[in-house]
Each structure stands twice: as structure tokens, then as C-alpha cells.
LUMPA-944990 format. One record per atom (N, C-alpha, C): x, y, z. Coordinates in steps of 0.2 Angstrom, whole numbers, padded with zeros to 4 digits, always signed. Layout:
residues N
((X, Y, Z)) ...
***
This chain:
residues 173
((+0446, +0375, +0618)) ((+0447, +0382, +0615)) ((+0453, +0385, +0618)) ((+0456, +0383, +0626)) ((+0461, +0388, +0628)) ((+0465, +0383, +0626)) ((+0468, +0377, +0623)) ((+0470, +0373, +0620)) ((+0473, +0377, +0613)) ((+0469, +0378, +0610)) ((+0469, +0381, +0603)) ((+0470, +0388, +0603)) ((+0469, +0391, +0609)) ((+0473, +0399, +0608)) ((+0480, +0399, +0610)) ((+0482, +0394, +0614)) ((+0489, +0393, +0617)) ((+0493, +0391, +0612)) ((+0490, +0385, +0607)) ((+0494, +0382, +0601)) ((+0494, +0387, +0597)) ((+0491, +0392, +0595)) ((+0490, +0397, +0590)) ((+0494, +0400, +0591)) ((+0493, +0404, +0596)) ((+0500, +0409, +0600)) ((+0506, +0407, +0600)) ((+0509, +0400, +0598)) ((+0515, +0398, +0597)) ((+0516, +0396, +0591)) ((+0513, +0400, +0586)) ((+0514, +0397, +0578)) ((+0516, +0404, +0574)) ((+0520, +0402, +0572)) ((+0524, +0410, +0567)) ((+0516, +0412, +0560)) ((+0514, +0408, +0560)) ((+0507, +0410, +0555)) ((+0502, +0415, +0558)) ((+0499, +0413, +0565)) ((+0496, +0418, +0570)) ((+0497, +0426, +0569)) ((+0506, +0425, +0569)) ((+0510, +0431, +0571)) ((+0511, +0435, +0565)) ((+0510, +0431, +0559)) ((+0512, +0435, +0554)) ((+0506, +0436, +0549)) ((+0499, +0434, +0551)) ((+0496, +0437, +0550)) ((+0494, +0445, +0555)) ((+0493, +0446, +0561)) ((+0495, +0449, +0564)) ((+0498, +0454, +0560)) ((+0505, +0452, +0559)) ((+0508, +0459, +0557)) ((+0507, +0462, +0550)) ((+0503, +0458, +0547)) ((+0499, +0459, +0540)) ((+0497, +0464, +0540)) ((+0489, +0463, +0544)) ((+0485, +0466, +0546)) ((+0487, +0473, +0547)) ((+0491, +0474, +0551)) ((+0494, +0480, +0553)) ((+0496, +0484, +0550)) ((+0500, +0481, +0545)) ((+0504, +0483, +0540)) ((+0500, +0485, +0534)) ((+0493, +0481, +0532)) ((+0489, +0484, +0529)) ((+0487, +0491, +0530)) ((+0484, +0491, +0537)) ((+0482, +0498, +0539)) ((+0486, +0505, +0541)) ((+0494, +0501, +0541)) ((+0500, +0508, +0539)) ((+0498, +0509, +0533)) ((+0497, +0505, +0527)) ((+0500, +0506, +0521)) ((+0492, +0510, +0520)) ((+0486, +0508, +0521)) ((+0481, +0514, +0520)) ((+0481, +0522, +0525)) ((+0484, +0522, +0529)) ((+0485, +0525, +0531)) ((+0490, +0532, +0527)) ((+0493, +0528, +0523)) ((+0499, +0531, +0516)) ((+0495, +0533, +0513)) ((+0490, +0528, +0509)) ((+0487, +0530, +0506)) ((+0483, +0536, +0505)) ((+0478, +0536, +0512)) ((+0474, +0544, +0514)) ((+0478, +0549, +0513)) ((+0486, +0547, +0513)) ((+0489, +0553, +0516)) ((+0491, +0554, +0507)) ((+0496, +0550, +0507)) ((+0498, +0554, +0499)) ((+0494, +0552, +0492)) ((+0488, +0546, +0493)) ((+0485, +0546, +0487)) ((+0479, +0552, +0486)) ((+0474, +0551, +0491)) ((+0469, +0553, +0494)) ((+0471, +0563, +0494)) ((+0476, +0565, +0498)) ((+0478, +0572, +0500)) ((+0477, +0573, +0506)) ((+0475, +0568, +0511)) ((+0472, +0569, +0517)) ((+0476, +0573, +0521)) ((+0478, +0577, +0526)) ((+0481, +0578, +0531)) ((+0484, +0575, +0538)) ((+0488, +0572, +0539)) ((+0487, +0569, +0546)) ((+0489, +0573, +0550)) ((+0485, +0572, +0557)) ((+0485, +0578, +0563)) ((+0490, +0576, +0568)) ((+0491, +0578, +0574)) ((+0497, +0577, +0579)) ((+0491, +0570, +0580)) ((+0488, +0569, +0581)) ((+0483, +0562, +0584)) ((+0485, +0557, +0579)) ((+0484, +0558, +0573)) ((+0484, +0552, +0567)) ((+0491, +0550, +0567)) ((+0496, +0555, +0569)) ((+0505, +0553, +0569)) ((+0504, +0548, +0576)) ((+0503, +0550, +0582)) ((+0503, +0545, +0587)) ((+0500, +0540, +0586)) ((+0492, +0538, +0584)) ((+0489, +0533, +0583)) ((+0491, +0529, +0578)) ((+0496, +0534, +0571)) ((+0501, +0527, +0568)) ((+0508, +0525, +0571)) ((+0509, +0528, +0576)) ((+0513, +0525, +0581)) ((+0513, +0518, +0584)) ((+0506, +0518, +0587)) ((+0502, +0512, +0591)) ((+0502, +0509, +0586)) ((+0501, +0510, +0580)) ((+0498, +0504, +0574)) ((+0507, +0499, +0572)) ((+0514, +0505, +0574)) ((+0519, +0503, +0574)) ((+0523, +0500, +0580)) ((+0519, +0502, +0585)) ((+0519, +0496, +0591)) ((+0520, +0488, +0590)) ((+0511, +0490, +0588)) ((+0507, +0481, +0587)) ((+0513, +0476, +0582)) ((+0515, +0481, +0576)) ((+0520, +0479, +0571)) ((+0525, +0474, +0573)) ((+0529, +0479, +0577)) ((+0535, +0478, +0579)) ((+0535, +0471, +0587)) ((+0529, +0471, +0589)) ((+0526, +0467, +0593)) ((+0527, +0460, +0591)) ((+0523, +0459, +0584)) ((+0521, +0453, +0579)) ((+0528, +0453, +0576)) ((+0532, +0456, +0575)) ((+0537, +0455, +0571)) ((+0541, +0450, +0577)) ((+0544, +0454, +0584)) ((+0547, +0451, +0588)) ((+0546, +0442, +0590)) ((+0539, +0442, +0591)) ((+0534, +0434, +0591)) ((+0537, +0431, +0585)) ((+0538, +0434, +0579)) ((+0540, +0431, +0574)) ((+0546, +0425, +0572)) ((+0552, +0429, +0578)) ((+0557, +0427, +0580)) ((+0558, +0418, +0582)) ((+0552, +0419, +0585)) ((+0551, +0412, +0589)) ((+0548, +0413, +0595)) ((+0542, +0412, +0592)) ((+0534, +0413, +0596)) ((+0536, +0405, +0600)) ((+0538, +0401, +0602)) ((+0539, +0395, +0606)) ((+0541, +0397, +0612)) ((+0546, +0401, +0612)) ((+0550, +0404, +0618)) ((+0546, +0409, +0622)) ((+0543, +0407, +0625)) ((+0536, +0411, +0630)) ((+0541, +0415, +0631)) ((+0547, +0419, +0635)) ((+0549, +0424, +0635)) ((+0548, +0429, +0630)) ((+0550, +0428, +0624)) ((+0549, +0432, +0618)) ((+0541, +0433, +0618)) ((+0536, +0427, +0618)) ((+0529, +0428, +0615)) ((+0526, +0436, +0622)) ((+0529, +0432, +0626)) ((+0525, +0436, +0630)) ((+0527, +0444, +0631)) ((+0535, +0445, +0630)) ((+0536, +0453, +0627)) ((+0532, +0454, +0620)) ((+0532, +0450, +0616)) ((+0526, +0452, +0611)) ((+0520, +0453, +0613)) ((+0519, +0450, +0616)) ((+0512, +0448, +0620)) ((+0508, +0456, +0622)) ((+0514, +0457, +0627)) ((+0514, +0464, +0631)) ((+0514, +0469, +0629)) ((+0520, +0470, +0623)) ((+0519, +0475, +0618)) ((+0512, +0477, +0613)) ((+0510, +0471, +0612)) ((+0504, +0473, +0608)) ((+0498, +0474, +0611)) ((+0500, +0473, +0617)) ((+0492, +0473, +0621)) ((+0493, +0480, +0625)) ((+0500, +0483, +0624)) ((+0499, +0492, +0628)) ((+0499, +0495, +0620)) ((+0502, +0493, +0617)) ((+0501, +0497, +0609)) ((+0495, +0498, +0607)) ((+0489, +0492, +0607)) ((+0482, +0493, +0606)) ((+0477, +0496, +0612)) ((+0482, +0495, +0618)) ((+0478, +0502, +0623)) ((+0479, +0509, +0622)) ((+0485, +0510, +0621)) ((+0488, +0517, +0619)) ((+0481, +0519, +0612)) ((+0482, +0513, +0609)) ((+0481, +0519, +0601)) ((+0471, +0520, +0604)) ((+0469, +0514, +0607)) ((+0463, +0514, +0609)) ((+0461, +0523, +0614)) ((+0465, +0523, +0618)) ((+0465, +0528, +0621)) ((+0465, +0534, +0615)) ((+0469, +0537, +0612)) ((+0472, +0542, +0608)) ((+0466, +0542, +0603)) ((+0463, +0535, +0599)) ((+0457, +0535, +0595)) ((+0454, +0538, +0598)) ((+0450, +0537, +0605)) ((+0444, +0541, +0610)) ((+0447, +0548, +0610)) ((+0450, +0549, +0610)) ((+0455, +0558, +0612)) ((+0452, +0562, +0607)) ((+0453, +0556, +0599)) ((+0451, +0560, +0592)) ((+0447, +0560, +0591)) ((+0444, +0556, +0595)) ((+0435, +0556, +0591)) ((+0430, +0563, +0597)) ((+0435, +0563, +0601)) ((+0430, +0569, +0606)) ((+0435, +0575, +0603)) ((+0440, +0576, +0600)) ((+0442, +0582, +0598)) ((+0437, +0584, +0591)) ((+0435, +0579, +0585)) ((+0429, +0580, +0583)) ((+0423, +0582, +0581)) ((+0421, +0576, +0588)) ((+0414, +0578, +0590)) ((+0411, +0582, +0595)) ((+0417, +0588, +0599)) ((+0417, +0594, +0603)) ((+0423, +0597, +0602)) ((+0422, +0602, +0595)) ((+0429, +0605, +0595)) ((+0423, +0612, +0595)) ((+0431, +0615, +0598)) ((+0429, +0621, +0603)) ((+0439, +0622, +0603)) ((+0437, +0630, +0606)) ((+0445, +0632, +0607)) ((+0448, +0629, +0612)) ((+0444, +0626, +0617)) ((+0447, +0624, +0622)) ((+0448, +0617, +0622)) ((+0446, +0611, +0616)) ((+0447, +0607, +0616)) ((+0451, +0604, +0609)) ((+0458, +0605, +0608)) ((+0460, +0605, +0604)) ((+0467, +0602, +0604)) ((+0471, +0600, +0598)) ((+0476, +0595, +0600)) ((+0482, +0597, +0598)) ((+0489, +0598, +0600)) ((+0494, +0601, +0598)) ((+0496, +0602, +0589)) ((+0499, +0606, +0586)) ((+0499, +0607, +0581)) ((+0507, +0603, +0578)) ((+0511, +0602, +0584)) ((+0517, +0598, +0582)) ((+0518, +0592, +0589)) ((+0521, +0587, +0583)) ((+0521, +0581, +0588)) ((+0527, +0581, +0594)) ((+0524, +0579, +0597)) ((+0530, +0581, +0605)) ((+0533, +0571, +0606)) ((+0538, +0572, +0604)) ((+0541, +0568, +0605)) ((+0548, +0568, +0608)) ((+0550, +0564, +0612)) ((+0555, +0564, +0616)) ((+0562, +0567, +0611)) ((+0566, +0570, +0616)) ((+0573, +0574, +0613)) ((+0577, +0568, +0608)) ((+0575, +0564, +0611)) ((+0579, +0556, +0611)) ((+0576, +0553, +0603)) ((+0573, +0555, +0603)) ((+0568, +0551, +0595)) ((+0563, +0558, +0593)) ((+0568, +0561, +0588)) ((+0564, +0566, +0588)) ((+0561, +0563, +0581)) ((+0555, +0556, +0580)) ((+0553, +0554, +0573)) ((+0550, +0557, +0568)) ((+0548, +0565, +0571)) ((+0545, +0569, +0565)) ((+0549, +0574, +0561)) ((+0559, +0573, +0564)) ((+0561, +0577, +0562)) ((+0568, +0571, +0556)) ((+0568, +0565, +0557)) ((+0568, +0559, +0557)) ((+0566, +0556, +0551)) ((+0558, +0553, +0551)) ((+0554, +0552, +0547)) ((+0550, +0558, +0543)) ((+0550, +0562, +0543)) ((+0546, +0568, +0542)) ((+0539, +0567, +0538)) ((+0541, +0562, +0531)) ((+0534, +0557, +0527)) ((+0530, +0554, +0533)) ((+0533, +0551, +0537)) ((+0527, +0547, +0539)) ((+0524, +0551, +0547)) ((+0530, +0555, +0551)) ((+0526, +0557, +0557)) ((+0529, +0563, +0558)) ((+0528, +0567, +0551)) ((+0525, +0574, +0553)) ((+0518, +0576, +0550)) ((+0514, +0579, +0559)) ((+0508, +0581, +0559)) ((+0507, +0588, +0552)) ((+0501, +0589, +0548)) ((+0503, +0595, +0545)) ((+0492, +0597, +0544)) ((+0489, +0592, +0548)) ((+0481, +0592, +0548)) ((+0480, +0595, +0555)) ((+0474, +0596, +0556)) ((+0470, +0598, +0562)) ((+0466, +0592, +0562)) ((+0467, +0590, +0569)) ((+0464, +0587, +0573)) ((+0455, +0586, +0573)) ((+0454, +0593, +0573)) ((+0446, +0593, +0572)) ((+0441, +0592, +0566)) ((+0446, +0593, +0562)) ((+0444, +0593, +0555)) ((+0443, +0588, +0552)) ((+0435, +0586, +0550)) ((+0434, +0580, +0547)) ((+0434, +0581, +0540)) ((+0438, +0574, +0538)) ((+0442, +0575, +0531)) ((+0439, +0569, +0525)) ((+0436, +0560, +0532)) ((+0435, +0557, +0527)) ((+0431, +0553, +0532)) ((+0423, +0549, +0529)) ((+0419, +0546, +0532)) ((+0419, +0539, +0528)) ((+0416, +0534, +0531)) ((+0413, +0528, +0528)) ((+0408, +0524, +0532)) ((+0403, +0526, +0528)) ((+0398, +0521, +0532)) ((+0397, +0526, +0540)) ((+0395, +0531, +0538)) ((+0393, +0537, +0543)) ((+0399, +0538, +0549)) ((+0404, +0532, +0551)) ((+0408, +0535, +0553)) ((+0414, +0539, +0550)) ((+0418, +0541, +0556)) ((+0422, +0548, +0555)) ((+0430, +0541, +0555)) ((+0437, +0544, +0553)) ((+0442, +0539, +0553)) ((+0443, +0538, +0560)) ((+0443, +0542, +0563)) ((+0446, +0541, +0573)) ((+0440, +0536, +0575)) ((+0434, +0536, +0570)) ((+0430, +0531, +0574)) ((+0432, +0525, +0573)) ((+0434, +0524, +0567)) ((+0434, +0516, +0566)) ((+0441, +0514, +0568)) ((+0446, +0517, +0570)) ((+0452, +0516, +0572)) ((+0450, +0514, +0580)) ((+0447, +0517, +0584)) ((+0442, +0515, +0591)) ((+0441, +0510, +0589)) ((+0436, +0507, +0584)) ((+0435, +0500, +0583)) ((+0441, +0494, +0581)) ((+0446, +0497, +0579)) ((+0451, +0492, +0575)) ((+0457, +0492, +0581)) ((+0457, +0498, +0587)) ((+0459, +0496, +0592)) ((+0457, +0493, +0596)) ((+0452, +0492, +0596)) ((+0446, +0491, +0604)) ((+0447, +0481, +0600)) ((+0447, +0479, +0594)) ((+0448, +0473, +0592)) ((+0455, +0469, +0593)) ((+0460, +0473, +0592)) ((+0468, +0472, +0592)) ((+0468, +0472, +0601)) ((+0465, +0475, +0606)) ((+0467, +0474, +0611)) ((+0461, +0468, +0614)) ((+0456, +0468, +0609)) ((+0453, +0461, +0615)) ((+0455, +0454, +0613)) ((+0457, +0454, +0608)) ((+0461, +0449, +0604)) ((+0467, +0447, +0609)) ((+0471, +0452, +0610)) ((+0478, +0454, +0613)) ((+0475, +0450, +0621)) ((+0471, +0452, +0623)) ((+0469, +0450, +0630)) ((+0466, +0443, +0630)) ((+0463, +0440, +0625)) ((+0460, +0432, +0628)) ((+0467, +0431, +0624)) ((+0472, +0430, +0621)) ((+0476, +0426, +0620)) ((+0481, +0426, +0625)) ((+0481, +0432, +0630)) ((+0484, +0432, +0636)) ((+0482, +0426, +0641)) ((+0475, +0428, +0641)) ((+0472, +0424, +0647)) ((+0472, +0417, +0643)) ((+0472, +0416, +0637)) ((+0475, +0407, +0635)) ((+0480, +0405, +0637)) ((+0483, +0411, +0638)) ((+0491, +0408, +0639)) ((+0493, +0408, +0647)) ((+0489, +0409, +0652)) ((+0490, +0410, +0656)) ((+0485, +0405, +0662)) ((+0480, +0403, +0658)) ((+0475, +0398, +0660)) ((+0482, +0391, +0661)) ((+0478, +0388, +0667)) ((+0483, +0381, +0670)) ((+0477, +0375, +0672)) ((+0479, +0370, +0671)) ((+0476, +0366, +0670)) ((+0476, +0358, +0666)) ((+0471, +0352, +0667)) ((+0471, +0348, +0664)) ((+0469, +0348, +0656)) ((+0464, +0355, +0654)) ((+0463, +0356, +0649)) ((+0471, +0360, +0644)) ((+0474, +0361, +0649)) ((+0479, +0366, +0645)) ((+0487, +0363, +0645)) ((+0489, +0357, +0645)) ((+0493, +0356, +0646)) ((+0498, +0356, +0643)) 
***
């Protein structure tokens, strides 16, 4: 098995599905926004941030996933990328499930002097929703819940293929 994640891990196919996936759940993310009407909040711009992390993560492996330096900057990008968005999902899902005046989320994205992306991109990462407002459910969850799930998957993923790669051995040669 840590044979088979180590060979994986060094195959451009791994990594481009990888960035697939990703790429799908930007492009629904689009979707909600301009097919659906949906609003995205300063939370939903960050957490498609993280989701442009993980991208750019898969993209770089893409390069030449053989060169463990590269893999492994890919590697490490996308394993803080799916912690970040994992975190921020948990942020949305209690900004939600206890909104209150006291717990609420900025109404404009604070992003560095340096990359100001919402003034930049403005289609894609400017906030113009509130954070507490539930706008779309499937299958009783709320969307910050399942992006918790599709984060909490992107980083356990992101962590055994670490530790394949990092496992030494007769089996792992």
C-alpha cells in the first residue's frame, strides 16, 4: 500500500485529477454565485481561496511530480491550503449555527496591501453575502458544512500521502 501511494504521488494523472476536482468545485462555486443568485460572504471568498490553494498546489506537482522537491512544495501547499479552508469552513458553520451580534464575520475581505484580490478580481473575491445567512441546503446540510467535509477529505488525503512519502523501508524502496 505505502508502495502504491508513493508511485501515485509521482504520476502527473494523481495530480491532475487532483486539480480537477478542485476546479470543479470553483466552477460550482460560480455557479451558486452567478447561475443560482447566491451571495458569497467574506468566509466563502476565503474558503475559495483555500480551494485556490489546493489548485495551484496540483498544478505545481503537475510540473514534474518526480522531483520530490516540487512534489513535496506541492505536497505542503495543499495540505496548509486544506487546513486553512478546513478551519474557515468550522468558522462558517458556527457563524451560522450561533449568529448573534457578537458573532459575526467582516463584511469586506481584508486582504494584504500587496494583493488587494477583491479589488483586482472583484467577480470572484468580492464578499457582497452575510456570513449567517443560510441561502442553500442539500441533504439537510448547510454549504459551510459540506465544504468541512470536502476539506477535512482534501487534507486527509494530503496527510497519508505525506506519510507514504515519507515511510522508509524494505517495503518502500
Amino acid at each position: 500500500m505505502i508502495t502504491f501511494i508513493r508511485t501515485i504521488s509521482r504520476q502527473r494523472p494523481a495530480w491532475g485529477l487532483l486539480a480537477a476536482s478542485v476546479f470543479i468545485f470553483e466552477l460550482c462555486g460560480l455557479f451558486f454565485q452567478y447561475v443560482m443568485g447566491l451571495q458569497p460572504c467574506v468566509m466563502c471568498v476565503y474558503e475559495r481561496l483555500a480551494f485556490i490553494g489546493i489548485l495551484v498546489a496540483a498544478l505545481l506537482a503537475l510540473v514534474s511530480p518526480q522531483r520530490s522537491w516540487l512534489r513535496w512544495s506541492a505536497l505542503l501547499l495543499w495540505a496548509y491550503s486544506a487546513f486553512r479552508g478546513l478551519q474557515l469552513s468550522l468558522k462558517h458553520v458556527d457563524y451560522q449555527l450561533n449568529p448573534s451580534p457578537f458573532n459575526t464575520c467582516s463584511f469586506f475581505a481584508e486582504f494584504p496591501g500587496w494583493l488587494p484580490l477583491d479589488k483586482w478580481i472583484p467577480w470572484l473575491f468580492n464578499p457582497t453575502g452575510d456570513c449567517s445567512e443560510r441561502q442553500w441546503s442539500f441533504l439537510g446540510w448547510e454549504m459551510p458544512q459540506w465544504l468541512v467535509l470536502i476539506f477535512a477529505c482534501y487534507l486527509a488525503v494530503s496527510v497519508v500521502i505525506m506519510l507514504g512519502n515519507l515511510a522508509k523501508g524494505r517495503c518502500c524502496q
